[in-house]
RODO-2510 file (C-alpha; in nm, 4 decimals, decimal comma):
residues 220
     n   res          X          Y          Z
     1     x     1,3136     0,0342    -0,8637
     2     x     1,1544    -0,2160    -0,6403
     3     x     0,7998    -0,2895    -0,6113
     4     x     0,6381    -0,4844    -0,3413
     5     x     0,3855    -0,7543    -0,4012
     6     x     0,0647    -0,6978    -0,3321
     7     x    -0,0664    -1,0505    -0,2225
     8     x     0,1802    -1,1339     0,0181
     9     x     0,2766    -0,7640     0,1309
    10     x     0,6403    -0,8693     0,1067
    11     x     0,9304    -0,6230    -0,1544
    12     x     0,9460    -0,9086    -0,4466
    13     x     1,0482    -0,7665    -0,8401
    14     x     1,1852    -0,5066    -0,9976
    15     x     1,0750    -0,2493    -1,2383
    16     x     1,2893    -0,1682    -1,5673
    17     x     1,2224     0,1492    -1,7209
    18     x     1,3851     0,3081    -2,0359
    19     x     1,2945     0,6386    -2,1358
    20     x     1,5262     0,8223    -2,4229
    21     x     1,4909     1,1919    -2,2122
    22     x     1,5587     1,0418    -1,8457
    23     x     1,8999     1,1270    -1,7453
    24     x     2,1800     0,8983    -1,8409
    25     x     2,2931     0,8048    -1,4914
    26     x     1,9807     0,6329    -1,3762
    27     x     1,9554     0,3738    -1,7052
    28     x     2,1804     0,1263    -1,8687
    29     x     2,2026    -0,0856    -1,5667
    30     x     2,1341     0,1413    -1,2838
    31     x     2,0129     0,0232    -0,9562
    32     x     1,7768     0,2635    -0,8418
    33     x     1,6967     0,2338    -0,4642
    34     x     1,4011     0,4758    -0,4245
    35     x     1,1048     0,3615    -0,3004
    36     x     0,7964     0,3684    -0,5364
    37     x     0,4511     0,2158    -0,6051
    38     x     0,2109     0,1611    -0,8752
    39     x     0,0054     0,4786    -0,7518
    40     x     0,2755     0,6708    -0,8992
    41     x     0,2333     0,5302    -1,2461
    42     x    -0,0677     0,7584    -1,3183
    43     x     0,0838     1,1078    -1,1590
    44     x     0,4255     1,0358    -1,3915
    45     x     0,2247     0,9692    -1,7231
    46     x    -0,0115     1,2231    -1,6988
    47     x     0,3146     1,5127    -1,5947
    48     x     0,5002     1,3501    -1,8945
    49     x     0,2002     1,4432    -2,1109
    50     x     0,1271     1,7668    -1,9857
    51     x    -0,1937     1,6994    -1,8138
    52     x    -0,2900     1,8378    -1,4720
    53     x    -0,5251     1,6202    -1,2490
    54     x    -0,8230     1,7589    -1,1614
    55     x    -0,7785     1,7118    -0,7945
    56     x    -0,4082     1,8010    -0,8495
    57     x    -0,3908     2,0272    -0,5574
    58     x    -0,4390     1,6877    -0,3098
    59     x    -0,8477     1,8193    -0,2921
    60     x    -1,1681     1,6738    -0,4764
    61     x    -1,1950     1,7990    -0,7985
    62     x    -1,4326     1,7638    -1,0785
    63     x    -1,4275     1,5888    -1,4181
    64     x    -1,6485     1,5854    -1,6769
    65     x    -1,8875     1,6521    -1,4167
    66     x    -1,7968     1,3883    -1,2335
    67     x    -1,6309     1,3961    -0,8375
    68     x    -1,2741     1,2489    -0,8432
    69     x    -1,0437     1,2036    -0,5404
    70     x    -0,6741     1,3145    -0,5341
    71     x    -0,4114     1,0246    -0,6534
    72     x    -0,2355     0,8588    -0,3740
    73     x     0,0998     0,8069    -0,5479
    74     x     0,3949     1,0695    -0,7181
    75     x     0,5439     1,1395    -0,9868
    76     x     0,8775     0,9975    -1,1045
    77     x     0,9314     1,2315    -1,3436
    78     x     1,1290     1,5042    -1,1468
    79     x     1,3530     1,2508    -1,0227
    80     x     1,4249     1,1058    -1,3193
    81     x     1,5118     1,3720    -1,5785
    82     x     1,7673     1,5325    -1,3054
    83     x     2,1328     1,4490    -1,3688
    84     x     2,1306     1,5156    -0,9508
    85     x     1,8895     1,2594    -0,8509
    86     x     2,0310     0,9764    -0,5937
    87     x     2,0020     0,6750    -0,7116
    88     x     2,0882     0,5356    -0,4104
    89     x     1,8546     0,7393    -0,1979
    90     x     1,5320     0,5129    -0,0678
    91     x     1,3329     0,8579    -0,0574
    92     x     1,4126     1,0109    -0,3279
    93     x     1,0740     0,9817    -0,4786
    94     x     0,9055     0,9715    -0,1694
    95     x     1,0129     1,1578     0,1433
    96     x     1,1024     1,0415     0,4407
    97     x     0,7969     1,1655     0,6085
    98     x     0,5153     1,0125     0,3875
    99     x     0,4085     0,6486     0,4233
   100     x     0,2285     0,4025     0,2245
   101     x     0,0466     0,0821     0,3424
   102     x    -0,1594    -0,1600     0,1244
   103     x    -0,3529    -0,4530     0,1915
   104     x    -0,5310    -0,7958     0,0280
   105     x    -0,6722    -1,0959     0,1508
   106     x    -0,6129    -1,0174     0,5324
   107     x    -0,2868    -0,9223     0,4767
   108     x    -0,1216    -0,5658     0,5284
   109     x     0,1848    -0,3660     0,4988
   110     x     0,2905    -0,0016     0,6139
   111     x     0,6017     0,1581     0,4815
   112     x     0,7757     0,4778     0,6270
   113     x     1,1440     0,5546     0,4528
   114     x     1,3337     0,2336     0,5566
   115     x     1,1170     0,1306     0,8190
   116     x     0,8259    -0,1390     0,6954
   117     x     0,5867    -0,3183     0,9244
   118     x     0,4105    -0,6341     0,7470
   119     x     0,1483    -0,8799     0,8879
   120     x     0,0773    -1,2304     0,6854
   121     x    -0,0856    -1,5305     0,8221
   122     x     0,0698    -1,7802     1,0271
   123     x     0,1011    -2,0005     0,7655
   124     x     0,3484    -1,8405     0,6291
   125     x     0,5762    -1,7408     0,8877
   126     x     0,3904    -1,4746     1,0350
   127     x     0,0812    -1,4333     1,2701
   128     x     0,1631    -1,0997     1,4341
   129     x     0,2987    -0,7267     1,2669
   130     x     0,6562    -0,7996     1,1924
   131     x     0,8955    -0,5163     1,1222
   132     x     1,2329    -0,4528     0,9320
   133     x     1,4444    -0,2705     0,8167
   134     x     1,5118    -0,2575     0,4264
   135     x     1,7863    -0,0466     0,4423
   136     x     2,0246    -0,3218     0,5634
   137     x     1,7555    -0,6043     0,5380
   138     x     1,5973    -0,5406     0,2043
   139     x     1,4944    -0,9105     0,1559
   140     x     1,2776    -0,8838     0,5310
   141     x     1,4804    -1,2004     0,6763
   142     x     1,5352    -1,0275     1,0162
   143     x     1,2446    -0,9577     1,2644
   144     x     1,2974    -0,6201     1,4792
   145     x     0,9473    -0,6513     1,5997
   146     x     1,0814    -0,7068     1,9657
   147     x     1,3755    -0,5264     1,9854
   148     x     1,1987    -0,1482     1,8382
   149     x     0,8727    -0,1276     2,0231
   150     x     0,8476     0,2250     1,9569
   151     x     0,8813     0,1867     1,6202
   152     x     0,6311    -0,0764     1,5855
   153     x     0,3761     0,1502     1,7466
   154     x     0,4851     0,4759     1,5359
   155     x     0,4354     0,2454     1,2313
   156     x     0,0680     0,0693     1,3674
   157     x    -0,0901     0,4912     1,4037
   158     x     0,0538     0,5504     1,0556
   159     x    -0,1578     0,1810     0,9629
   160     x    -0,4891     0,3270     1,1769
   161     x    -0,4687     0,6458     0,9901
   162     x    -0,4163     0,4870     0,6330
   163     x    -0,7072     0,2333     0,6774
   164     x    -0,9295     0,5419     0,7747
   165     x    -0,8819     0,7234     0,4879
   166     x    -0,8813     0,4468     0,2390
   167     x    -1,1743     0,3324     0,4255
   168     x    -1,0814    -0,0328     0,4384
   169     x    -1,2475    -0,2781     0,6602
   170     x    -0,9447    -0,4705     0,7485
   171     x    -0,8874    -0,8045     0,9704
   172     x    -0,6447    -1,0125     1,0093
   173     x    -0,6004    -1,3001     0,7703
   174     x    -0,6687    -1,5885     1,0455
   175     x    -0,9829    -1,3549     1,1456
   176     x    -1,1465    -1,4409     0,8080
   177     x    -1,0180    -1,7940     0,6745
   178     x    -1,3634    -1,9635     0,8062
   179     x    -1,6841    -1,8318     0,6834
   180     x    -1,9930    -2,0055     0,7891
   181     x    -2,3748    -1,9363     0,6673
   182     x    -2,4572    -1,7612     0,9415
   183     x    -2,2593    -1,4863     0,8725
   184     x    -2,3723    -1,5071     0,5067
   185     x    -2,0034    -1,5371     0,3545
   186     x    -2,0899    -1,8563     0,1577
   187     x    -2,4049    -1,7527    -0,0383
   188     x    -2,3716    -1,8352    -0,3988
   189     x    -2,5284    -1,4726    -0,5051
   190     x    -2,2207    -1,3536    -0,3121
   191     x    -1,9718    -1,4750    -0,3925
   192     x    -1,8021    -1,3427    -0,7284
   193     x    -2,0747    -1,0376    -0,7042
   194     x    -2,0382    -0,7052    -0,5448
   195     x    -1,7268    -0,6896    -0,3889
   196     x    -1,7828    -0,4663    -0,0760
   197     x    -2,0603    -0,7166     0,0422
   198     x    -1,8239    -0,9899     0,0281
   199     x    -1,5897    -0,8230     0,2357
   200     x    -1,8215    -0,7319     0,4628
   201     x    -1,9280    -1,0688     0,4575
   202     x    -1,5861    -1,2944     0,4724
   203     x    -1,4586    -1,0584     0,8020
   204     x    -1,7448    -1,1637     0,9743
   205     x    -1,9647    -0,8434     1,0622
   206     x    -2,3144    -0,7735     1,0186
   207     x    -2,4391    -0,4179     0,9068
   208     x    -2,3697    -0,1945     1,2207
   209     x    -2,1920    -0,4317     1,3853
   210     x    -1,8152    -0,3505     1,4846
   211     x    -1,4943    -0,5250     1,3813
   212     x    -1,2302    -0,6734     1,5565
   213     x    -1,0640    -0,3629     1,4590
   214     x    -1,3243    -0,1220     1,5923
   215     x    -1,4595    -0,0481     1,2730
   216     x    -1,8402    -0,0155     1,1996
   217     x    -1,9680    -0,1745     0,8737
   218     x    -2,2468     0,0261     0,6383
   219     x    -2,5490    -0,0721     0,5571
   220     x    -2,9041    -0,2362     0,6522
***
């Protein structure tokens, strides 16, 4: 199973897993192609343990009194105890209808089945969304940016949508490299303190004031 890296957005490692009741034909050397994250860690322990979620059912739920949100990620578990599970199947875990992006540091990734659109800093190598295709280009050395438009824009809805719901105020990593004292981003009660402030802070937007993504920042 391959992971992606979450500093530089780009597929880098691979997971090992061993587990004496998981079927024989996905262990002892198996490459497993599906497509997973470390959101599904949580949803396979807790089904291997017999534990529901409280907000199982994909709505807030409560615990211990307590509001919780639904996980983002799936569990392996299905997939991995069936002697008819694909090993060679990208979506096996993870249809090819859902997505999943991430982000860090002004840089972003969204992934739909095959299809994954990734935007670093010009530094290294990148500078705009780039796109490819990991089912014949799974180490992203090939650029389809230009010649699947559509696809690009499919992908950049499915990137407006997940930074709505995740709620993350997200710029582009050139957008937030220089941080001057007027906008606050240097002061030293900031930095290393609460981490939303600095955020707010480093992509350069006062309380009300809109993004270069549209977004309006909280707060007074």
């Amino acid at each position: 199973m391959q992971f992606a890296s979450p500093l530089l957005t780009l597929s880098c490692g691979t997971l090992v897993i061993h587990y004496p009741k998981f079927s024989e034909h996905l262990q002892k050397g198996a490459l497993v192609r599906a497509f997973t994250t470390v959101m599904d860690l949580a949803p396979t322990f807790l089904e291997m343990a017999g534990i529901d979620h409280p907000a199982a059912d994909g709505k807030d739920g409560m615990f211990r009194g307590r509001q919780v949100a639904p996980m983002s990620g799936k569990s392996w578990l299905k997939f991995m105890s069936s002697d008819k599970s694909d090993a060679t199947a990208p979506d096996a875990i993870h249809d090819g209808d859902s997505y999943m992006g991430w982000e860090l540091f002004g840089r972003g990734a969204i992934r739909q089945g095959s299809w994954k659109l990734v935007h670093i800093e010009s530094a290294a190598g990148g500078g705009k969304w780039q796109l490819y295709d990991l089912s014949r280009d799974p180490g992203e050395t090939e650029d389809l940016a230009t010649q699947e438009p559509e696809k690009v824009k499919d992908l950049l809805k499915l990137w407006d949508d997940y930074v709505k719901k995740s709620g993350v105020l997200w710029t582009p990593h050139e957008d937030i490299e220089v941080t001057g004292d007027e906008w606050g981003g240097n002061r030293a009660d900031l930095i290393g303190g609460d981490h939303i402030s600095q955020a707010v802070a480093w992509i350069q937007a006062r309380p009300g004031e809109e993004t270069p993504r549209g977004q309006v920042t909280r707060g007074g």
